[in-house]
PyMOL commands that place a pseudoatom at each C-alpha (Angstrom):
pseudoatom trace, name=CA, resn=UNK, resi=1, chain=A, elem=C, hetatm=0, pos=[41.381, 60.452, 0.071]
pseudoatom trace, name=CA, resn=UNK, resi=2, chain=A, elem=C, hetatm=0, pos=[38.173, 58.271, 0.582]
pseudoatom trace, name=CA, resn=UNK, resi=3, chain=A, elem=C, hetatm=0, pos=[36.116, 58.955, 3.731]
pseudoatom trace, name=CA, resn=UNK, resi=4, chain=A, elem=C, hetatm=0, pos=[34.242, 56.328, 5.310]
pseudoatom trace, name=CA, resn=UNK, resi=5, chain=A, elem=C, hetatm=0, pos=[31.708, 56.629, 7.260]
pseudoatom trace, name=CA, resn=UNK, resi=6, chain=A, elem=C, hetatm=0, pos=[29.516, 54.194, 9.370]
pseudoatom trace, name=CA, resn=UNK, resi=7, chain=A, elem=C, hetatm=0, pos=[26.116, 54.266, 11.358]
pseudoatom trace, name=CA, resn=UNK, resi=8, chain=A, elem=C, hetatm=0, pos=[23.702, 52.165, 12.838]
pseudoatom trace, name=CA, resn=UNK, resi=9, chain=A, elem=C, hetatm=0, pos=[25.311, 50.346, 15.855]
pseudoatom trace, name=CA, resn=UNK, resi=10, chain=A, elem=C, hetatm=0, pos=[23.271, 50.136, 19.223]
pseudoatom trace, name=CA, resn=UNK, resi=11, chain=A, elem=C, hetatm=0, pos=[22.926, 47.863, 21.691]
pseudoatom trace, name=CA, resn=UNK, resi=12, chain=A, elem=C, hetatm=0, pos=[20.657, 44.755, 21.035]
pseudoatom trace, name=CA, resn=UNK, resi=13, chain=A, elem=C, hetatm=0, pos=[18.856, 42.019, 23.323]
pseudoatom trace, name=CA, resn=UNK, resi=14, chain=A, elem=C, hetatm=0, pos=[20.583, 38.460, 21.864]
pseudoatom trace, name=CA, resn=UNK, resi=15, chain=A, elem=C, hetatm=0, pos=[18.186, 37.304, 19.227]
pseudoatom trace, name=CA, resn=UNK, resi=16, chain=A, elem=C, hetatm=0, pos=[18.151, 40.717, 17.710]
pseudoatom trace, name=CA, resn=UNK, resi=17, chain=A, elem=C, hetatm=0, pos=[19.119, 42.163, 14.877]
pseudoatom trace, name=CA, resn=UNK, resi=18, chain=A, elem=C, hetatm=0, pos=[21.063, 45.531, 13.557]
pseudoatom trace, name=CA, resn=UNK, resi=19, chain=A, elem=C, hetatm=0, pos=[22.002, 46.924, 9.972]
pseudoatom trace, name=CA, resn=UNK, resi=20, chain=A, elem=C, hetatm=0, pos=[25.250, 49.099, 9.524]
pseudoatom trace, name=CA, resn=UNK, resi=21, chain=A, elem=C, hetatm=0, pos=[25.773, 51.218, 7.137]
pseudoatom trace, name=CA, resn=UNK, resi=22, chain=A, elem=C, hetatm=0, pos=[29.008, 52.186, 5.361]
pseudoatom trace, name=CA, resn=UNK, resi=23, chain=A, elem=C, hetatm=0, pos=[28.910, 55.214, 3.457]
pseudoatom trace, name=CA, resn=UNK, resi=24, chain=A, elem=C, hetatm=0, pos=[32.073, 56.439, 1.095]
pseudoatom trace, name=CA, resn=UNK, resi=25, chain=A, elem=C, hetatm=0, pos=[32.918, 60.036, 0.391]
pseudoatom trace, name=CA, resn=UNK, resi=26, chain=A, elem=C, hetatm=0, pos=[33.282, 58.873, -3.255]
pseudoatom trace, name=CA, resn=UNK, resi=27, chain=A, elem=C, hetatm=0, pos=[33.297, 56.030, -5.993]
pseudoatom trace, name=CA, resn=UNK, resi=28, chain=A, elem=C, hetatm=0, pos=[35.357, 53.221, -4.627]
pseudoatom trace, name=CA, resn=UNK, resi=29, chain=A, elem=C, hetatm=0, pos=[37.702, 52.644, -8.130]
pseudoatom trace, name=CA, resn=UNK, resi=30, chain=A, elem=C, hetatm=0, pos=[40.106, 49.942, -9.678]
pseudoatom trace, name=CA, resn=UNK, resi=31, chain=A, elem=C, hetatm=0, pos=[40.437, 46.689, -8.237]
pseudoatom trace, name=CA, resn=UNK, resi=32, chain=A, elem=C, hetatm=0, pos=[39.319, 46.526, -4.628]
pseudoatom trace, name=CA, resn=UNK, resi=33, chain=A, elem=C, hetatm=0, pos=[38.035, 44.627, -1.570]
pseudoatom trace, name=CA, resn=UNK, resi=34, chain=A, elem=C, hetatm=0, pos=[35.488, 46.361, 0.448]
pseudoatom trace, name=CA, resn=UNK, resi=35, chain=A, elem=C, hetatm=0, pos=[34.062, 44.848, 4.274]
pseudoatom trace, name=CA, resn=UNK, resi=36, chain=A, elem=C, hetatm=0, pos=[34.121, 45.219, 7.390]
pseudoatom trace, name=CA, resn=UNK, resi=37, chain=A, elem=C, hetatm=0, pos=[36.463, 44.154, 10.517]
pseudoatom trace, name=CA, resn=UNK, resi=38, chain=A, elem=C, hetatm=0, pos=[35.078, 43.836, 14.353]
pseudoatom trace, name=CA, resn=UNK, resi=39, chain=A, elem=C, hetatm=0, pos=[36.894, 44.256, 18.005]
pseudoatom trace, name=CA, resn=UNK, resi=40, chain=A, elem=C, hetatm=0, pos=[35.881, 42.757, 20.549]
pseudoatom trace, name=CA, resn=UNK, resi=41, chain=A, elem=C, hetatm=0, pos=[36.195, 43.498, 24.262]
pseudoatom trace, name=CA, resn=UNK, resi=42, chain=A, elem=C, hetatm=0, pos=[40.108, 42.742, 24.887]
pseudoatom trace, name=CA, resn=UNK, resi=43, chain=A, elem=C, hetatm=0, pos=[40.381, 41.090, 21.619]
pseudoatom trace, name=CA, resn=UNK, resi=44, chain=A, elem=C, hetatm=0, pos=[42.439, 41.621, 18.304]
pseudoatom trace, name=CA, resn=UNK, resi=45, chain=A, elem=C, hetatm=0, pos=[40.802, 43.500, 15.177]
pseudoatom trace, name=CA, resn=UNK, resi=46, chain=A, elem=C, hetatm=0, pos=[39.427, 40.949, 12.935]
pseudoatom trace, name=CA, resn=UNK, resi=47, chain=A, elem=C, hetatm=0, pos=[38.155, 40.880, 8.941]
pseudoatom trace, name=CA, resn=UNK, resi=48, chain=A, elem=C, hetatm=0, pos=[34.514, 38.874, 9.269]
pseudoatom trace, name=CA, resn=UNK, resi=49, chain=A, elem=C, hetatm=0, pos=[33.187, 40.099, 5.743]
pseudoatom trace, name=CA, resn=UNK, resi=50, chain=A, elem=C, hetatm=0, pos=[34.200, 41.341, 2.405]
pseudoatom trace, name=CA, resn=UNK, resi=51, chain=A, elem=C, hetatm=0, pos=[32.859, 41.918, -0.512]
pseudoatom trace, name=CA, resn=UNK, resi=52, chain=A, elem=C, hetatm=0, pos=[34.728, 42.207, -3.810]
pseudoatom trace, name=CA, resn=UNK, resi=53, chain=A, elem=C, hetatm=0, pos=[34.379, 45.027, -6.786]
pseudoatom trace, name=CA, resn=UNK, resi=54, chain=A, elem=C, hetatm=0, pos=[32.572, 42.474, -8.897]
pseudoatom trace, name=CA, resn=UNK, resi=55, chain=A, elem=C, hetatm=0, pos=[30.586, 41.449, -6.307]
pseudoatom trace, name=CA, resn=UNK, resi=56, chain=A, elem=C, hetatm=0, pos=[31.391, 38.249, -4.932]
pseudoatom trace, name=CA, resn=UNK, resi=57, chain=A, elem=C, hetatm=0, pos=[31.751, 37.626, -0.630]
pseudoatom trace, name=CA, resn=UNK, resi=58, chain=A, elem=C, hetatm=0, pos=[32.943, 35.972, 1.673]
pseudoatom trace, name=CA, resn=UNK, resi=59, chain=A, elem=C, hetatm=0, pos=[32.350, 35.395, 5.597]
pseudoatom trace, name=CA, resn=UNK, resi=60, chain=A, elem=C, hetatm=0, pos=[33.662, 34.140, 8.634]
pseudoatom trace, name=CA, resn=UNK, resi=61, chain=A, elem=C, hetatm=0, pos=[32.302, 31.009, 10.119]
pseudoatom trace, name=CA, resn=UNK, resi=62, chain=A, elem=C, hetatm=0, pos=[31.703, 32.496, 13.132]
pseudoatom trace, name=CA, resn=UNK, resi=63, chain=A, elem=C, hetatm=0, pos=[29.223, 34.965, 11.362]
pseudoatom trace, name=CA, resn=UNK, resi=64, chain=A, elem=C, hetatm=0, pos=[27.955, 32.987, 8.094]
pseudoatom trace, name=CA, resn=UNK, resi=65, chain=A, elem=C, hetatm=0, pos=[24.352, 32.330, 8.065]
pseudoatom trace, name=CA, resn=UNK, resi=66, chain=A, elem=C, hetatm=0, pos=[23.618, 35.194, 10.552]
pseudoatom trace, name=CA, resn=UNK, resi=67, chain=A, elem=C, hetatm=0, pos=[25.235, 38.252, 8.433]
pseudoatom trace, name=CA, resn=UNK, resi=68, chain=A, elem=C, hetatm=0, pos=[24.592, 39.740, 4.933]
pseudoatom trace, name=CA, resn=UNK, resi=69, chain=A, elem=C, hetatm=0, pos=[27.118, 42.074, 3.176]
pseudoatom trace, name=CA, resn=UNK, resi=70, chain=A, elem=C, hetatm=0, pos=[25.510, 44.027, 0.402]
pseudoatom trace, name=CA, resn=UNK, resi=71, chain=A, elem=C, hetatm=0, pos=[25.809, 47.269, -1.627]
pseudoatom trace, name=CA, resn=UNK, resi=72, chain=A, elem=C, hetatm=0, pos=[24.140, 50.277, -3.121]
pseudoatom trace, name=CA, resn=UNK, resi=73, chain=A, elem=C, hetatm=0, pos=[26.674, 51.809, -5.861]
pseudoatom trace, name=CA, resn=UNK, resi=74, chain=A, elem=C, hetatm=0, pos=[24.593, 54.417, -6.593]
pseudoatom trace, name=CA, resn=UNK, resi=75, chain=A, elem=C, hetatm=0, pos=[25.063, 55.660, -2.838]
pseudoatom trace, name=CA, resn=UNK, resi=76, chain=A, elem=C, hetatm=0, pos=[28.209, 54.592, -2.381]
pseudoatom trace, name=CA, resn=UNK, resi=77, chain=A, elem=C, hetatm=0, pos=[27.391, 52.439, 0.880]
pseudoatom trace, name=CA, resn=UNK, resi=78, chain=A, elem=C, hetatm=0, pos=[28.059, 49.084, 1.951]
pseudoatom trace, name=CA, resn=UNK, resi=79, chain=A, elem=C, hetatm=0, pos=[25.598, 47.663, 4.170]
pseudoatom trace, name=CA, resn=UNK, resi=80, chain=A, elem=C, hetatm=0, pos=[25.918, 45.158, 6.717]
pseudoatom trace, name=CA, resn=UNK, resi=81, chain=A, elem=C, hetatm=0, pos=[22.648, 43.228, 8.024]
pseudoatom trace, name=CA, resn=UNK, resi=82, chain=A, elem=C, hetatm=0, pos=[23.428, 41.395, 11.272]
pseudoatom trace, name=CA, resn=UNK, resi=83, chain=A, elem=C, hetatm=0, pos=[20.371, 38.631, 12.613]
pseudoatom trace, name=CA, resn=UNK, resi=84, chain=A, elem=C, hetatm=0, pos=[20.714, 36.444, 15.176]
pseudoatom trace, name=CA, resn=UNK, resi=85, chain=A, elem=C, hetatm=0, pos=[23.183, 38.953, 17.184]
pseudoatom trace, name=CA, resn=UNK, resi=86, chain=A, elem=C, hetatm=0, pos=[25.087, 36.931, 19.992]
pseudoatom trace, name=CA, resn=UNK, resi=87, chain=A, elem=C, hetatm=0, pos=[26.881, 38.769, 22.724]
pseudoatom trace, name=CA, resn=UNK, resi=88, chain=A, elem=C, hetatm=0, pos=[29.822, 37.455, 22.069]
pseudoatom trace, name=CA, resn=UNK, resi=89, chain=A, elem=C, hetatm=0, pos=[29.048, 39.498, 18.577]
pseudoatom trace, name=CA, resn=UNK, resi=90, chain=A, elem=C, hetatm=0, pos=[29.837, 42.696, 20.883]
pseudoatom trace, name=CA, resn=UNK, resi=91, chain=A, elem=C, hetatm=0, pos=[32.140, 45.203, 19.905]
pseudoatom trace, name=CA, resn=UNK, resi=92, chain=A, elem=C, hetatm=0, pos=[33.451, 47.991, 17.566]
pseudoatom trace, name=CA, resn=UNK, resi=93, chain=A, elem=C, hetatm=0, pos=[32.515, 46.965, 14.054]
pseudoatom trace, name=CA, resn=UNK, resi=94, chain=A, elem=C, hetatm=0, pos=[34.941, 48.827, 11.320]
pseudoatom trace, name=CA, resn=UNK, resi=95, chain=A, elem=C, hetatm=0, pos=[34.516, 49.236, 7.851]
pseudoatom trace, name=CA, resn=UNK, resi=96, chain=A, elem=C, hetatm=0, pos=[37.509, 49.333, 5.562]
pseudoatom trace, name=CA, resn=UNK, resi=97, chain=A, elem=C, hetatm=0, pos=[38.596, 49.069, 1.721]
pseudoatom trace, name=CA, resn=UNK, resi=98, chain=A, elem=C, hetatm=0, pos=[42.086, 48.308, 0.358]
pseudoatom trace, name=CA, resn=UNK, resi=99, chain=A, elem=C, hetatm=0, pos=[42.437, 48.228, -3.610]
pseudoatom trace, name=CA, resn=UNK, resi=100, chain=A, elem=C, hetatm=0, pos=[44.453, 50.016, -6.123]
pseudoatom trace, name=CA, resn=UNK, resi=101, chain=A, elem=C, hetatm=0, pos=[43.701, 52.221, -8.902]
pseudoatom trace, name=CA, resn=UNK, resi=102, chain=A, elem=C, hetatm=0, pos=[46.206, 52.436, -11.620]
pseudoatom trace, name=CA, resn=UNK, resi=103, chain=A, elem=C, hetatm=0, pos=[49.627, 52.182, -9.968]
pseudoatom trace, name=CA, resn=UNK, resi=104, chain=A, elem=C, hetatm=0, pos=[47.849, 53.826, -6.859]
pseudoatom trace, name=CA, resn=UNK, resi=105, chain=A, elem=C, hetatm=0, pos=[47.388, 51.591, -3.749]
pseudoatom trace, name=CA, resn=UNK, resi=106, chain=A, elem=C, hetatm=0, pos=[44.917, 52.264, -1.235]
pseudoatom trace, name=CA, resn=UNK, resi=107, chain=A, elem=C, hetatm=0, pos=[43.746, 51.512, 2.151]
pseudoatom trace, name=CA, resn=UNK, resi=108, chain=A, elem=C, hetatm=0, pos=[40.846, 53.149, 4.270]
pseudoatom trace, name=CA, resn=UNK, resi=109, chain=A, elem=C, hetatm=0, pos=[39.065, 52.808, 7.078]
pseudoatom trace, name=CA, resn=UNK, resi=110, chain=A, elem=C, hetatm=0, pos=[36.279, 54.566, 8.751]
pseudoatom trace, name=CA, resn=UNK, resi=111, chain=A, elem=C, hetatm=0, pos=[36.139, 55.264, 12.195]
pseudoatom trace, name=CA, resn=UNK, resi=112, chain=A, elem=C, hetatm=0, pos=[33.724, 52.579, 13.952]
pseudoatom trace, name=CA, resn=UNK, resi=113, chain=A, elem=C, hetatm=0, pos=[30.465, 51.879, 15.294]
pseudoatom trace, name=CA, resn=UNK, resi=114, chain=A, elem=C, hetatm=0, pos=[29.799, 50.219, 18.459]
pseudoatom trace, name=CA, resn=UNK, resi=115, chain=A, elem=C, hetatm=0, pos=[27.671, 47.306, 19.060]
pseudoatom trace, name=CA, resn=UNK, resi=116, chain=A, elem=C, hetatm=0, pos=[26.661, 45.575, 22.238]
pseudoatom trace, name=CA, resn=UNK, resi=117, chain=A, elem=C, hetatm=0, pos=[24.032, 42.477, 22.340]
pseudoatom trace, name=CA, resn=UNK, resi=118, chain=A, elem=C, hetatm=0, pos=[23.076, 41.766, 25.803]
pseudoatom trace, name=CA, resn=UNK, resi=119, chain=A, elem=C, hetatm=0, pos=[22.516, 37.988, 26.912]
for i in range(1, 119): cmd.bond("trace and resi %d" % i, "trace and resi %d" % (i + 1))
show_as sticks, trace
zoom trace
């Protein structure tokens, strides 16, 4: 089973900015979608980001022209760069990858970094 693992939340003045890391255990393999989800305070868990095995992304509007997704295969991390941080971009910032391998379906997550940006 793939292990994610993220760092580099904190808290932020608005204005700021903040990269996360997302670091897998091992090769992400087959087809897959790999990004990361936010939840806010008293809010539902929502996908902002992904990025796809061959490379191509996608963002929310909400977060699109303030937040790069990128990648390092050769260290197995996905990388989220975050400029502009609002405080309504507050809250526990997931990263997850569902895919399949072969017949083999799969869905991770790791276990959450917090963010705050203060106004």
């Amino acid at each position: 089973q793939v292990q994610l693992v993220e760092s580099g939340g904190g808290s932020v003045d608005a204005g700021g900015s903040l990269r996360l890391s997302c670091t897998a255990s091992e090769t992400i393999r087959g087809v897959y979608i790999i990004g990361w989800y936010r939840q806010g305070p008293g809010k539902q868990r929502e996908r902002f980001t992904y990025m796809t095995g061959e490379g191509d992304s996608w963002y929310a509007p909400s977060v699109k022209g303030r937040f790069t997704i990128s990648r390092d295969n050769a260290k197995n991390t996905l990388y989220l760069q975050m400029n502009a941080l609002k405080p309504e971009d507050t809250g526990v910032y997931y990263c997850h990858v569902e895919g399949a391998y072969g017949s083999e379906e799969y869905d991770y997550w790791g276990q959450g970094t917090q963010v705050t940006v203060s106004s």
